[in-house]
N, C-alpha and C positions, 0 to 999 in steps of 0.2 A: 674377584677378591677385593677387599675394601681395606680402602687407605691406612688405616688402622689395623688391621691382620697382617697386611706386609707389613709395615714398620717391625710388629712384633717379630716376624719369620723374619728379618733381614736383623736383628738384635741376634736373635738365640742361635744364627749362621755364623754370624760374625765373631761373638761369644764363644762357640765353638769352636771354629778356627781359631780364634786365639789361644784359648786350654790347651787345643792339638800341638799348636806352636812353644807354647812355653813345657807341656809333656815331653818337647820332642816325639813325636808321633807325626812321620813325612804323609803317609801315606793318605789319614785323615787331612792333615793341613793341605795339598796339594788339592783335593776334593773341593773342601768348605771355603777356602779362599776365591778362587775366583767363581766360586755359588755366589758368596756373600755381595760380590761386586754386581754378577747377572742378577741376583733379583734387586741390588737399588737400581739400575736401569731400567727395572722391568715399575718403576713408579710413574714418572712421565709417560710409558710407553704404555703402560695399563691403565692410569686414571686419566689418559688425556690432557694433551700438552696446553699449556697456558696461551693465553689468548697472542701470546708474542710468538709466532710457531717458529719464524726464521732462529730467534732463539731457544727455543727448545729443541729444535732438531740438531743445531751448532752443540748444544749441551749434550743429547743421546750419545752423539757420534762421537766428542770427545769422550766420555766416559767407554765408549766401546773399546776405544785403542786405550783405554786404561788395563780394561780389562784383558786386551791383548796382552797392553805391558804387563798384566799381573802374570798371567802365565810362562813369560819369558824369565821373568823376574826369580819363578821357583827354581831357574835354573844357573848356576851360578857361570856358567860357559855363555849363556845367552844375554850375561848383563847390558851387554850395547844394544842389543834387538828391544829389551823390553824399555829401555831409556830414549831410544827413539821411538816407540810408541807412547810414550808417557809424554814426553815431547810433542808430537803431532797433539794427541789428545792436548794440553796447556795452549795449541795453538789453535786449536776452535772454540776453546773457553774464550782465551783472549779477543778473538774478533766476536764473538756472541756477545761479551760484553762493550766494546768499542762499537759496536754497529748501534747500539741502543741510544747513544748520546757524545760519542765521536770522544776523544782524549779529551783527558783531563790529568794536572802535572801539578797536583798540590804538593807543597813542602812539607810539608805536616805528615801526611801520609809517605813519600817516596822516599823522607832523610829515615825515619826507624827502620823500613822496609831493607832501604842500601846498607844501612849499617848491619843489620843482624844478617844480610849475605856477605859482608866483606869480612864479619867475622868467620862463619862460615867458610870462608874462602881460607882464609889465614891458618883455620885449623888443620884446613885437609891440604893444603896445596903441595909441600913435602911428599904426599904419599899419590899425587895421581899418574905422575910418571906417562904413560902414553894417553893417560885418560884426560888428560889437562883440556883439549880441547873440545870435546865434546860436552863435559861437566861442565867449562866455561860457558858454554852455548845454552845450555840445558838451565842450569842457576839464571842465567840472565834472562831468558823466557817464563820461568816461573816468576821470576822478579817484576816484569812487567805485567803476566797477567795478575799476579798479587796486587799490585797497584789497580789496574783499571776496574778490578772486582770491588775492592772496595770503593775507589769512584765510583762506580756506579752503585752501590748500597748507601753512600755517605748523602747523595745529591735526592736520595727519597724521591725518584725520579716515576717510580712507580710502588707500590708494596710490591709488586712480584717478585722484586730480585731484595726483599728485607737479609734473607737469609745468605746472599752471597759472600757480604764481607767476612761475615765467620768463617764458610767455608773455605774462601781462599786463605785465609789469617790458617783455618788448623790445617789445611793442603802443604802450604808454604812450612811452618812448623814439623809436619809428618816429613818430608824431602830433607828438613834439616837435622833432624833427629837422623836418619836413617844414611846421610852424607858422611855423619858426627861416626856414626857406629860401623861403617863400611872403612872408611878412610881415613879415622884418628884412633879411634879404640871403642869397644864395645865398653858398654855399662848395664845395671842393675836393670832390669822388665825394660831393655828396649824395644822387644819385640811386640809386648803389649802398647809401649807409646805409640809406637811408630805403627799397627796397623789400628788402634783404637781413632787415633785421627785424623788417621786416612780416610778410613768408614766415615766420620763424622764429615770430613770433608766433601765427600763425593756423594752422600746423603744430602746433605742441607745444598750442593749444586741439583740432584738431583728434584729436592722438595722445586726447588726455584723454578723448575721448568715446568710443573705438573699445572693442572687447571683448577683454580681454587684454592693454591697453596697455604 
């Protein structure tokens, strides 16, 4: 299949899962959601990983325990299961990108990063009750890979990783959005923010790994 045919079949999955989602319709959304995840995996793993393979395989493998987490996630009793998959996953993105050009601890990047989680924190912190530690664990490892992904996009150290800093920027955003509507209050088409930019995130890691991106 070519590069361009997935993209489309990973749109009108994703697009579909959403409809299902905001229908309420479980039985389609449990289907098409973790489809939509299995075929952006299936872009590095079908078009052949980029010439950086240690980083592409670091990227496959996180997006797998994404995709683990996505299906723990349809489960509201499983929410720890699919948070530490999502977790692991964030923690092979992180080193995929650290291993390319080792840390980097700009101020520029890590003061908006820290403040839009400490708001984040602020919002939900009242409501996580046993959940306090883990969330704390979970937020600070996306916090750090959000950081070293856009170091490594900002430093144009290669074109291969152009697309990372988006991706972590709309990653980071989908987990805050979705922290916002778990733990302080739901609001208007969250369900559409928060998995439109999920996809968007895990796509554009996704394109980053592929050969030719």
């Amino acid at each position: 299949m070519k590069k361009r045919q997935l993209i489309v079949l990973i749109f009108l999955s994703a697009l579909t899962a959403i409809v299902f989602d905001f229908l309420k319709v479980p039985l389609g959304f449990f289907m098409t959601k973790p489809l939509t995840t299995l075929l952006i995996i299936l872009l590095p793993v079908s078009l052949g990983f980029s010439k950086f393979k240690s980083y592409s395989k670091r990227l496959v493998l996180g997006l797998l325990c994404c995709l683990i987490g996505d299906f723990f996630l349809l489960f509201e009793l499983y929410f720890i299961l699919g948070l530490v998959f999502f977790l692991i996953g964030h923690l092979f993105f992180l080193t995929a990108f650290t291993m390319q050009r080792g840390w980097y601890w700009s101020f520029k990047v890590g003061f908006p990063l820290g403040f839009l989680t400490l708001v984040i924190l602020i919002l939900i912190f009242h409501n996580l009750n046993t959940l306090l530690m883990p969330v704390l664990i979970y937020i600070s490892v996306i916090f750090l890979m959000s950081w070293q992904g856009i170091e490594l996009a900002k430093s144009k150290f290669n074109p291969t990783f152009k697309y990372v800093g988006w991706a972590v920027s709309f990653f980071l955003f989908s987990d805050a959005l979705l922290a916002v509507n778990k733990f302080h209050g739901t609001f208007p088409l969250s369900g559409v923010l928060i998995l439109s930019t999920y996809w968007i995130a895990i796509g554009l890691l996704a394109l980053s790994a592929t050969k030719n991106n």
